[in-house]
C-alpha positions in Angstrom: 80.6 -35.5 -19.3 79.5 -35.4 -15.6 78.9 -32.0 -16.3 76.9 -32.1 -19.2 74.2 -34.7 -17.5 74.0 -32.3 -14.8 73.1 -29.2 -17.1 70.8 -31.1 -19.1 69.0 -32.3 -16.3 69.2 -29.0 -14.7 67.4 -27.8 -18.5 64.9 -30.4 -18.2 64.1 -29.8 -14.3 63.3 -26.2 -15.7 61.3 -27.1 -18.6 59.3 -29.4 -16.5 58.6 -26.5 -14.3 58.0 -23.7 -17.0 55.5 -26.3 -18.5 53.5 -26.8 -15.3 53.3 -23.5 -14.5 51.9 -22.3 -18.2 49.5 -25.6 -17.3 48.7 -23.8 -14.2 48.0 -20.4 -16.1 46.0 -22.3 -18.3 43.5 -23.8 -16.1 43.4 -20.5 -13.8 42.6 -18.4 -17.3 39.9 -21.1 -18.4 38.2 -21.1 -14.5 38.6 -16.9 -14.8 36.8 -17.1 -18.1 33.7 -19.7 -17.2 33.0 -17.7 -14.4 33.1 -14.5 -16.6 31.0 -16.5 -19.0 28.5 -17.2 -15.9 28.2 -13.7 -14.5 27.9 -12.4 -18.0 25.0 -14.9 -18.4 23.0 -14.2 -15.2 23.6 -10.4 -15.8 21.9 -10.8 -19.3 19.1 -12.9 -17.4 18.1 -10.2 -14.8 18.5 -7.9 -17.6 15.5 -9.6 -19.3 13.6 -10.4 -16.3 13.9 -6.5 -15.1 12.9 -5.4 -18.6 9.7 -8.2 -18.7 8.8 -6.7 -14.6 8.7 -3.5 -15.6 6.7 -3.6 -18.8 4.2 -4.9 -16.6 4.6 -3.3 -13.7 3.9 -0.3 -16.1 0.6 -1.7 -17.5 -0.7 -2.1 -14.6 -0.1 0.8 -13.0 -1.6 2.9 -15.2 -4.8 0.7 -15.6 -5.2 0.7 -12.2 -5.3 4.2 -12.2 -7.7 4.3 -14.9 -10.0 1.4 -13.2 -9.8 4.0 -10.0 -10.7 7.1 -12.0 -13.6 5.3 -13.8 -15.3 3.7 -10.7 -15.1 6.9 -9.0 -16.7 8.2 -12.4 -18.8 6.0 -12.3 -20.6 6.4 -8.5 -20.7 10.1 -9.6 -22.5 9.2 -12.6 -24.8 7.1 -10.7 -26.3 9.8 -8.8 -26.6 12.3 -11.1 -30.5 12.3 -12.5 -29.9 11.7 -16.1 -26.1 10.6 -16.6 -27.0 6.7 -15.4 -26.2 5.7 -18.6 -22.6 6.9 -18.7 -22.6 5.2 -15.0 -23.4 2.0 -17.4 -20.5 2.9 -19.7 -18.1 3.4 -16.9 -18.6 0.0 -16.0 -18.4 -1.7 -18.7 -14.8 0.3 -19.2 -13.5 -0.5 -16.1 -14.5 -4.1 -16.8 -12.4 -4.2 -20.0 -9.6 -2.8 -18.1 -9.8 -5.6 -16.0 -9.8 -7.7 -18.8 -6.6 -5.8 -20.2 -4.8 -6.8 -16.4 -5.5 -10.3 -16.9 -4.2 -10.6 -20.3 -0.8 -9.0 -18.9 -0.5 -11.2 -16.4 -0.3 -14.2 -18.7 1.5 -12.4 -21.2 4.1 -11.6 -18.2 3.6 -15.4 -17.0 4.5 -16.4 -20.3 7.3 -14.4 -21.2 8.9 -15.3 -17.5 8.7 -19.4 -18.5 10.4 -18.5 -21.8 13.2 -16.8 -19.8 13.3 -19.6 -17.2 14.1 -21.9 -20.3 17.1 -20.4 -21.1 18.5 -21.7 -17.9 18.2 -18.5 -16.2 18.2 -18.5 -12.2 14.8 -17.0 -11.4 13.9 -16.1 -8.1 10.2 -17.5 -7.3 9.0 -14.6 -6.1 9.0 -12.9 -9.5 5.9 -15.4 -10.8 4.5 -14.6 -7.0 4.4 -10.8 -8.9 3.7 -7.4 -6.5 0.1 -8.2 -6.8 -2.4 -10.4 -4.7 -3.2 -12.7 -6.8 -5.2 -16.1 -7.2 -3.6 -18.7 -10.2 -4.0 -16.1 -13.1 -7.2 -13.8 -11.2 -6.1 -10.6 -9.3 -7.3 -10.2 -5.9 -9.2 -6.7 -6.5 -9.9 -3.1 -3.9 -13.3 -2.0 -3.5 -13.0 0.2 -7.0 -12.3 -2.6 -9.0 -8.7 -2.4 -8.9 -5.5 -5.2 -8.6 -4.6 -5.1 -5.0 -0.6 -4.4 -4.4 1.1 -6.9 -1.7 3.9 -4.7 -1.0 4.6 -0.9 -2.0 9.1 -2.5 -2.0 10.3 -5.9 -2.7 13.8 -7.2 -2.9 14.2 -9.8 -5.7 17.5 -12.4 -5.3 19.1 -13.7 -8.2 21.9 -16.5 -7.2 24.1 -18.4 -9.4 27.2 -19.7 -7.5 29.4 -17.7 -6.1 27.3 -14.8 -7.4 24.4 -12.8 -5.9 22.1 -10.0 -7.5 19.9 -8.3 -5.6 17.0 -6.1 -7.2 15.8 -3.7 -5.1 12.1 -2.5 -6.5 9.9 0.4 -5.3 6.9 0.7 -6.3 5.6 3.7 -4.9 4.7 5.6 -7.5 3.2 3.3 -9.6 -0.4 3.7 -9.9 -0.1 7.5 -12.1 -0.5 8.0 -15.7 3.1 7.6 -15.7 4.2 4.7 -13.3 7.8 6.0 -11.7 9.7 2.2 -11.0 12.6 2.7 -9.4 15.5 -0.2 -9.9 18.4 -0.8 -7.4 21.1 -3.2 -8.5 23.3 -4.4 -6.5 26.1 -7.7 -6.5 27.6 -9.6 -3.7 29.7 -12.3 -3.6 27.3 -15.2 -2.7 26.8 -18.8 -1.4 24.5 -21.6 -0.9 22.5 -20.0 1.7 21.5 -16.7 1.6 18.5 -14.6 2.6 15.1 -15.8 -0.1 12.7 -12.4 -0.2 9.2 -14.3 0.2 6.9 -11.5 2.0 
């Protein structure tokens, strides 16, 4: 009989430890899973965020070639007996193109607040944008075009423990066709790591 207790505690002893380590498992898979769930998330977020930059990183580098091209036009036009009038039309082009840069910067405002509503971690600087700018007014070069703050930034997306960091080079951006080049990379983050204000 002695025995018997003994086994069957013995049984239970093991059942009570098979049970807390499949509790153990359990908890381990669900933190594995919401921290999957997170990264997935904030990958999906600077996924949209890149895609919303770029788009108007694009825009604007190819009107600010144009607004170049035109003022340059434009002063040739200007002293040329007889071709004032086009010098005329070249401004009023390069004004609409200036026009056309403020509209994608609101557009590019906007679409960045809808993103920030989905709880995405947005790093400041991205509404700061690679241009000098004034509320929604671009600070503008002597030939009419959107001044550039930096030629490379470094954007830092952080949602705890993780860390993103876009690298961005803009320096072939102002061509018919912009070249953006993207640089991706992940660390392991934590509360305080380096912000990318320049």
């Amino acid at each position: 009989m002695n025995q018997r207790g003994e086994a069957l505690l013995f049984c239970i002893l093991i059942l009570t430890l098979l049970s807390g380590l499949l509790t153990l498992c359990g908890l381990e898979l669900h933190r594995s899973y919401k921290q999957l769930e997170k990264r997935t998330k904030l990958f999906l977020c600077i996924k949209e965020s890149k895609g919303e930059l770029k788009q108007f990183l694009h825009g604007m580098g190819r009107t600010n070639w144009m607004i170049k091209n035109t003022s340059r036009a434009q002063y040739l036009f200007a002293v040329i007996p007889g071709l004032q009038g086009a010098s005329l039309k070249a401004q009023k082009i390069k004004k609409i193109l200036q026009q056309f840069q403020q509209a994608l910067l609101i557009k590019f405002f906007t679409n960045l607040t809808k993103i920030k509503q989905k709880a995405c971690p947005l790093e400041p600087q991205l509404l700061l944008t690679p241009f000098k700018t004034k509320l929604i007014n671009f600070e503008r070069g002597l030939e009419g075009e959107a001044l550039l703050r930096k030629k490379k930034w470094d954007y830092y997306f952080f949602q705890k423990p993780y860390l993103i960091v876009m690298n961005v080079d803009l320096s072939n951006l102002e061509t018919p066709n912009p070249k953006i080049n993207f640089k991706i990379k992940e660390k392991l983050g934590t509360s305080a790591f380096p912000l990318s204000f320049h």
